[in-house]
C-alpha positions as CSV (number, residue, x, y, z in Angstrom):
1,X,0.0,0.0,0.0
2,X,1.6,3.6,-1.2
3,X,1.8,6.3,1.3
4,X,-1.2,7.9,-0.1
5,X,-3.2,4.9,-0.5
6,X,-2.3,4.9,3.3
7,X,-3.6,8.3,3.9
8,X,-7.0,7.6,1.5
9,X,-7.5,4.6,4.2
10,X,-7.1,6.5,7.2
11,X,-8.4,9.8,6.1
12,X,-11.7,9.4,4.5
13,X,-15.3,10.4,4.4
14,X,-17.3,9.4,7.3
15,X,-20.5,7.1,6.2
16,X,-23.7,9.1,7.3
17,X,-24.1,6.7,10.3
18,X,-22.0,9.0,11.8
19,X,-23.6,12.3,11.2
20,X,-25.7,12.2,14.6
21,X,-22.8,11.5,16.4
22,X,-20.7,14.2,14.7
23,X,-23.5,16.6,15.3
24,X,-23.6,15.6,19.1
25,X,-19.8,16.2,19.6
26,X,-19.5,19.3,17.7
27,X,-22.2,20.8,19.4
28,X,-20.7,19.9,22.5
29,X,-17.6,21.3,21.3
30,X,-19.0,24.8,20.4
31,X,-21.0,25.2,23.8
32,X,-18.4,24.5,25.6
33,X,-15.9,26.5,24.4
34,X,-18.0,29.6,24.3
35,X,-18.4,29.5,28.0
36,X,-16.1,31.0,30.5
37,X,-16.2,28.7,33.1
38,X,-13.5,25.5,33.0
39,X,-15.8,22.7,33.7
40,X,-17.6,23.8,30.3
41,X,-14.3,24.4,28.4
42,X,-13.3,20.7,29.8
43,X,-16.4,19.5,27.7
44,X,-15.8,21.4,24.6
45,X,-12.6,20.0,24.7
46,X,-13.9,16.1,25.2
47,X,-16.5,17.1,22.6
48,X,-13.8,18.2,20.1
49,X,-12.0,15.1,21.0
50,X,-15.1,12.7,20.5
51,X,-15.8,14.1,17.1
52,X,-12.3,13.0,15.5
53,X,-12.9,9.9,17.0
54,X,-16.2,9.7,14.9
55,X,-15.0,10.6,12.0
56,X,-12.0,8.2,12.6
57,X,-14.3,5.1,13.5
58,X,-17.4,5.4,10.8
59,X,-14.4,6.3,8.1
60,X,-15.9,4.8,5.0
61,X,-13.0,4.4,2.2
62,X,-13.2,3.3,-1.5
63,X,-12.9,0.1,-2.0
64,X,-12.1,-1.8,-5.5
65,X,-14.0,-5.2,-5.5
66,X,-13.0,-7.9,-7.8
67,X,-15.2,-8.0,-10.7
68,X,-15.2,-11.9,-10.3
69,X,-18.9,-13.6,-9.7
70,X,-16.9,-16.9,-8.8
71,X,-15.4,-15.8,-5.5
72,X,-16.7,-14.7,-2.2
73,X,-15.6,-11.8,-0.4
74,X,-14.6,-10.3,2.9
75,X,-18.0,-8.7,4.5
76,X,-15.8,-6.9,6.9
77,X,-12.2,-5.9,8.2
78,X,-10.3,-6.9,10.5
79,X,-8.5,-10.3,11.6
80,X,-9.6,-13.9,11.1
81,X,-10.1,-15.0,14.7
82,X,-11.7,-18.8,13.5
83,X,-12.4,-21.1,10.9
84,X,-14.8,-24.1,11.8
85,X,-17.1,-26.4,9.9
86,X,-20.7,-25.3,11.9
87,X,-24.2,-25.3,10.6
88,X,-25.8,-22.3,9.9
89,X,-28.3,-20.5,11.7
90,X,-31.5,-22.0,12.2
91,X,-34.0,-18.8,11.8
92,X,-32.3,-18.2,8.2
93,X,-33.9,-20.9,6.9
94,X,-31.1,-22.8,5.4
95,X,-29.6,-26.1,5.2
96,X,-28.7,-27.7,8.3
97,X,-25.7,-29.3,6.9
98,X,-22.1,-28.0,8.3
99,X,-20.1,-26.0,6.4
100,X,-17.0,-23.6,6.8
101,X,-17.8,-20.3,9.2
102,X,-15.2,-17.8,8.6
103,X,-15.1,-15.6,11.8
104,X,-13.6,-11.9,11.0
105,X,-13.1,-9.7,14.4
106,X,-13.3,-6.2,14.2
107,X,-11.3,-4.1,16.5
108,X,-12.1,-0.3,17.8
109,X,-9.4,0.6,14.9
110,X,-10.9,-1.1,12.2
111,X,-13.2,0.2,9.1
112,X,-16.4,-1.0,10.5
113,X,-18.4,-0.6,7.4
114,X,-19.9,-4.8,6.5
115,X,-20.2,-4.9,2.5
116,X,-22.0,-8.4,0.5
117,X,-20.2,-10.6,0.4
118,X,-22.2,-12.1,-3.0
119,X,-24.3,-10.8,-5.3
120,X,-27.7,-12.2,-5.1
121,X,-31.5,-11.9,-3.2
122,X,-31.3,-11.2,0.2
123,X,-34.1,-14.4,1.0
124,X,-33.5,-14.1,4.8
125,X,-32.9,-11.5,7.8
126,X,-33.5,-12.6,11.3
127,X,-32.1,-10.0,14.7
128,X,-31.7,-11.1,17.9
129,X,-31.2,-9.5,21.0
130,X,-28.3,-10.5,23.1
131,X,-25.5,-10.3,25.7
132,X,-22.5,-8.4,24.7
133,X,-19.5,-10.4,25.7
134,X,-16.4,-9.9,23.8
135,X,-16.7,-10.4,19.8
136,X,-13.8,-12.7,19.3
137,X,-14.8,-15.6,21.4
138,X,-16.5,-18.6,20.3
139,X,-19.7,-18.3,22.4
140,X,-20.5,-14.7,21.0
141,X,-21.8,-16.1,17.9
142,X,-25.0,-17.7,20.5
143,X,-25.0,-15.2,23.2
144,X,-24.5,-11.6,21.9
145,X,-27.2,-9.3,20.1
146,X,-26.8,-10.1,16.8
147,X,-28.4,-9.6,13.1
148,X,-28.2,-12.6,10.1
149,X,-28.6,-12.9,6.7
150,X,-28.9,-14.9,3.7
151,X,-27.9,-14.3,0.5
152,X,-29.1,-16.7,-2.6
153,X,-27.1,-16.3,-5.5
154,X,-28.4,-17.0,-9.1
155,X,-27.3,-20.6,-9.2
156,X,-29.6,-21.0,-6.0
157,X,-26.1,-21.2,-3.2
158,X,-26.6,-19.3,-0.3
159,X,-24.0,-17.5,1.8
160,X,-24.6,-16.0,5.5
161,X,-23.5,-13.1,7.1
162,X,-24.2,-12.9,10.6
163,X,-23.6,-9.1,12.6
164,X,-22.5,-9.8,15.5
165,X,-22.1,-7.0,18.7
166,X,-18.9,-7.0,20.5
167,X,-18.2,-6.1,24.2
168,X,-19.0,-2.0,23.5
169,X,-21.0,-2.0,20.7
170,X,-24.7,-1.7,21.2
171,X,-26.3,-1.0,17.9
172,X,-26.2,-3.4,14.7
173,X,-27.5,-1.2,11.9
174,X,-28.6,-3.0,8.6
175,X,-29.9,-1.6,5.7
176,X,-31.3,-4.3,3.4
177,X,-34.5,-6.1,4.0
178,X,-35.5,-9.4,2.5
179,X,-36.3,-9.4,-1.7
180,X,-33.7,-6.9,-1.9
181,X,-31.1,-7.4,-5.2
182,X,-27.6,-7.1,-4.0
183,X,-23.8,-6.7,-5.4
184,X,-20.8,-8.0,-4.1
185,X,-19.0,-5.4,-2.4
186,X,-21.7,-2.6,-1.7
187,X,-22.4,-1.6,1.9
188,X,-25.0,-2.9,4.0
189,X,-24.9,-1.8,7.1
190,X,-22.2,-1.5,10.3
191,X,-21.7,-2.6,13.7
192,X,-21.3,0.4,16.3
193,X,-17.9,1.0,18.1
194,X,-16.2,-2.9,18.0
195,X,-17.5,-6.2,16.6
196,X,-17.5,-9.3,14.6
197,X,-18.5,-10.4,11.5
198,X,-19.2,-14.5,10.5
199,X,-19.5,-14.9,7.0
200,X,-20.8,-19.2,6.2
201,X,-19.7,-20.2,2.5
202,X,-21.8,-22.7,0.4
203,X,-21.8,-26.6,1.4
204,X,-18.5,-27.9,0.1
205,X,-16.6,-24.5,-0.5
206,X,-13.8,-24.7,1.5
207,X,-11.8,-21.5,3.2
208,X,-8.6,-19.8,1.5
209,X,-7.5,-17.4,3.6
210,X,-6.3,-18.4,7.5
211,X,-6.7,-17.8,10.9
212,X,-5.0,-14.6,11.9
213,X,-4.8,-13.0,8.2
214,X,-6.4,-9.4,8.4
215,X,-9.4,-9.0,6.0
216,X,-10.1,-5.9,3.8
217,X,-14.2,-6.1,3.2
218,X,-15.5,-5.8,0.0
219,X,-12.0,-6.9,-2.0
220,X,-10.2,-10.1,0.3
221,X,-11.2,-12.8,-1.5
222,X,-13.0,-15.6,1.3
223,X,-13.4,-18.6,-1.4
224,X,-13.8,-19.7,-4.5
225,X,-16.6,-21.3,-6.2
């Protein structure tokens, strides 16, 4: 990656998830610094703080997606933290036949923005409420607040991406809804302030990246099919 590739990753338009929280801070920001008193300059100060945070967290950076209909793709950044052969989940309606669960964890640092993995019909979206123990262990994909969905592909394969909240996150946001026609590599919604992302590939497509190798959504390719 070139220095100003580098840069373009780092510094980048915020997605407008972020606006209300921009809003809030700078706000903050303003009040407080137009006051006299210290204990309202403190705040302005934390409010100038919190807004480069925002627009450092909800970054939302180009992304160049292989134009490639045989190959699925990272739905998030971050770092592999498992690969296991699981079944899907039940409410999504899908086979109950194992197959390989790549598990992608999402740190406070990372681009937070989940992309499709596929192109295809979203046939399937199921939330559920939840703990909010940390992401990258096993038991989060049961226990935490979390938002699936299923994505049929023309030849009729279906690949599942399941949201899942992380130890400080409390909002999944989504924005497709079942019928929907989707592209591999657009954005579909985010996971608030630190996460994980499980993406489930199509009975007998196996896994090429590993465990520990840091995903770039919407252009690391998961598997071929």
């Amino acid at each position: 990656m070139s220095l100003i590739q580098s840069f373009r990753y780092v510094i980048s338009r915020p997605n407008r998830a972020a606006l209300p929280f921009i809003g809030a801070g700078l706000a903050t920001a303003l009040i407080g610094r137009a006051t006299p008193w210290r204990l309202t300059r403190a705040l302005g100060t934390a409010g100038l703080l919190f807004t480069g945070f925002c627009l450092y967290f909800f970054r939302d950076p180009r992304r160049f997606t292989p134009e490639d209909d045989r190959v699925v793709l990272a739905a998030a950044d971050g770092r592999v933290t498992s690969i296991d052969l699981v079944s899907p989940p039940e409410d999504l309606g899908m086979s109950a036949e194992p197959v390989w669960r790549v598990c992608t964890f999402l740190s406070v640092l990372d681009v937070h923005i989940n992309r499709i993995p596929v192109s295809g019909t979203v046939t399937a979206l199921a939330y559920h409420a939840g703990t909010f123990v940390n992401a990258s262990l096993d038991k989060a994909s049961e226990e935490n607040e979390r938002n699936g969905l299923c994505i049929t592909m023309a030849d009729g394969r279906q690949v599942a991406v399941v949201q899942i909240a992380g130890l400080i996150a409390r909002r999944i946001v989504c924005d497709v809804v079942p019928g929907e026609q989707v592209t591999a590599g657009e954005r579909f919604g985010l996971i608030r302030f630190g996460s994980r992302t499980d993406v489930y590939l199509p009975p007998g497509v196996k896994p090429i990246v590993s465990k520990g190798q840091t995903m770039v959504g919407g252009e690391t390719v998961l598997a071929r099919l």
